[in-house]
C-alpha positions as CSV (number, residue, x, y, z in Angstrom):
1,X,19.2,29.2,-8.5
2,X,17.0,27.1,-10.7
3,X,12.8,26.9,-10.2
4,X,13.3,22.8,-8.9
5,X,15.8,24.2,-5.8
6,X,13.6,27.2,-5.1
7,X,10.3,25.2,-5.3
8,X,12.0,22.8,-2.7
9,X,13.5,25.4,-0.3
10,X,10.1,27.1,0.0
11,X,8.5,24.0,0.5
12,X,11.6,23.1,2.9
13,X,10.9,26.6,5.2
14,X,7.4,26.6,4.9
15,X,7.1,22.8,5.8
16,X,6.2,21.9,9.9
17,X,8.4,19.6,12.0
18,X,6.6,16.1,10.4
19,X,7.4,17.8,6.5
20,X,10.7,18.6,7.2
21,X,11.4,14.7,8.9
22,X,9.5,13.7,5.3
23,X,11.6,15.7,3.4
24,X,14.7,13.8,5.3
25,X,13.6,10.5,4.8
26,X,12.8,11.1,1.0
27,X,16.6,12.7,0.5
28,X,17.8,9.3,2.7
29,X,15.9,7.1,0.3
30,X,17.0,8.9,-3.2
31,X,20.6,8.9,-1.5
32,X,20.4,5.0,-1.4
33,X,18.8,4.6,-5.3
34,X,21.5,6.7,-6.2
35,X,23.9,4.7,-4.8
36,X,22.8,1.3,-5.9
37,X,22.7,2.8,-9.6
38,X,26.4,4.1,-9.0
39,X,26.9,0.8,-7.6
40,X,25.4,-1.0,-11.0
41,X,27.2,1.0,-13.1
42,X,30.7,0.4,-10.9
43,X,31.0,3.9,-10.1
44,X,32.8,3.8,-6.7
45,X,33.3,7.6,-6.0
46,X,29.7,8.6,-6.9
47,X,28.4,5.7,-5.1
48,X,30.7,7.0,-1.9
49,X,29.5,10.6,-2.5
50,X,26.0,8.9,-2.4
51,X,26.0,6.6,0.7
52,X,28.2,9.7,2.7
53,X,25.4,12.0,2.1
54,X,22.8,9.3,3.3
55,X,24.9,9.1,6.5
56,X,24.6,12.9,6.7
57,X,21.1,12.2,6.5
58,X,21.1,9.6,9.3
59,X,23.3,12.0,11.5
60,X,20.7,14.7,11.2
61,X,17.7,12.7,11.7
62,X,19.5,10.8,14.6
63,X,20.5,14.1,16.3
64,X,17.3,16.0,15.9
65,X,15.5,12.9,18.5
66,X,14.4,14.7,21.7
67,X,14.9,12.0,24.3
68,X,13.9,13.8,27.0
69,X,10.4,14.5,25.2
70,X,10.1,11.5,23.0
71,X,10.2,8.6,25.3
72,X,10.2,5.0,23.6
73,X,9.5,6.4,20.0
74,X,13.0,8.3,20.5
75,X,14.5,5.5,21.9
76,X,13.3,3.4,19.0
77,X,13.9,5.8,16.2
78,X,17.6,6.1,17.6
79,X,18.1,1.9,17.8
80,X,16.8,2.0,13.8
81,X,19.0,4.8,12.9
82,X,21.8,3.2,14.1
83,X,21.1,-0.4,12.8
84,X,20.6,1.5,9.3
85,X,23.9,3.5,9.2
86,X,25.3,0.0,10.4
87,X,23.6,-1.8,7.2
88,X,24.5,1.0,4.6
89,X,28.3,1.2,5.6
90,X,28.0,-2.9,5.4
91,X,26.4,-2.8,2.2
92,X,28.6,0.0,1.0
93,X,32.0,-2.4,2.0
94,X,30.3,-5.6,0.6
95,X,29.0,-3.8,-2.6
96,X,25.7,-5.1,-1.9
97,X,23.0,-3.5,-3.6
98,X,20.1,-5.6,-2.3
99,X,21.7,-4.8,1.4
100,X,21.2,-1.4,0.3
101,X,17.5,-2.0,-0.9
102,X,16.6,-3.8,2.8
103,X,17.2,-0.5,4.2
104,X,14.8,1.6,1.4
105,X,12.3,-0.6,2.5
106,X,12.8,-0.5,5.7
107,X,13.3,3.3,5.8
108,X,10.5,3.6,3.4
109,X,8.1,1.8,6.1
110,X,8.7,4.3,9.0
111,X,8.6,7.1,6.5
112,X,5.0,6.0,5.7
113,X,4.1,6.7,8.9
114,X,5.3,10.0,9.2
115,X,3.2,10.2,6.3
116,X,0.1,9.6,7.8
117,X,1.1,11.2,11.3
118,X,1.1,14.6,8.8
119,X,-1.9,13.8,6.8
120,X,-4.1,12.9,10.2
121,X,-2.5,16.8,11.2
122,X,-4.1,18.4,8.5
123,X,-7.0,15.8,8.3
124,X,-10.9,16.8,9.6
125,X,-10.9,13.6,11.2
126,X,-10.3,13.5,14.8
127,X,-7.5,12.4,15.9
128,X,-9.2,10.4,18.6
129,X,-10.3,8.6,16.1
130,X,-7.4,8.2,13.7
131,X,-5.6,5.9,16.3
132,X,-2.1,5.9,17.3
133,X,-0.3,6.5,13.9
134,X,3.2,4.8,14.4
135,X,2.5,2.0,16.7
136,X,5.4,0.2,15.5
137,X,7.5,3.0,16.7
138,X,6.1,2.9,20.4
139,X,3.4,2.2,22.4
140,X,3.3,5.5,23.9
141,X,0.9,7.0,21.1
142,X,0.4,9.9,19.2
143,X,1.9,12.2,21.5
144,X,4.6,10.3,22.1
145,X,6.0,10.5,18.3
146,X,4.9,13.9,17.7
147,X,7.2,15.7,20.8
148,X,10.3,13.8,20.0
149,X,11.5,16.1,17.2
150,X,12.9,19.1,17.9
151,X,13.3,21.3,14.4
């Protein structure tokens, strides 16, 4: 095993519920620049390998929701996962690269705020005062996002 896949499977198993959904969205987002440079370069079968891992990705991220737990947040996570998966296999059939970099940005939004959701964990601050850190996921707050992963 080389030091880059060791350093990344410690940090995988020593990573809490909101690193290891990070970690997801930042393999789903290098999936899609990988695919769009296959895609530049017209190669079709790495470009495939590419965009079926990123579905992988989706399937795993989509699967781990906890409805029963995570309310509208889970609700809402599970209406963007499916509109994405729906965009990349468009993209994917249409060979459409800037398709492909709608849903980075996209993706790359909501990933942001897991991003802050872990930083206000580990943060001094209160989270009282933080505020509600994905309110475009759901009006139910804080607690709302953070119970609707089950790891």
């Amino acid at each position: 095993m080389n030091a880059g896949k060791l350093y990344k499977e410690i940090d995988v198993h020593s990573s809490g519920p909101v690193g290891l959904v990070l970690t997801m969205y930042d393999m789903l987002i290098a999936d899609l620049h990988r695919a769009i440079g296959a895609l530049s370069s017209g190669d079709i079968e790495r470009r495939s390998v590419e965009i079926k891992h990123a579905l992988d990705v989706l399937h795993h991220l989509q699967g781990s929701l906890d409805f029963k737990n995570g309310g509208e947040a889970a609700n809402n996570l599970d209406t963007l996962y499916a509109i994405v998966r729906a965009k990349v296999l468009q993209a994917h059939m249409q060979s459409s690269a800037a398709l492909m970099q709608a849903q980075i940005e996209l993706i790359s939004g909501v990933r942001d705020a897991w991003r802050d959701l872990e930083r206000r964990e580990f943060s001094s601050v209160p989270r009282e005062a933080a505020g509600a850190p994905v309110a475009l996921l759901s009006g139910g707050g804080e607690a709302a996002c953070e119970s609707n992963w089950r790891v």
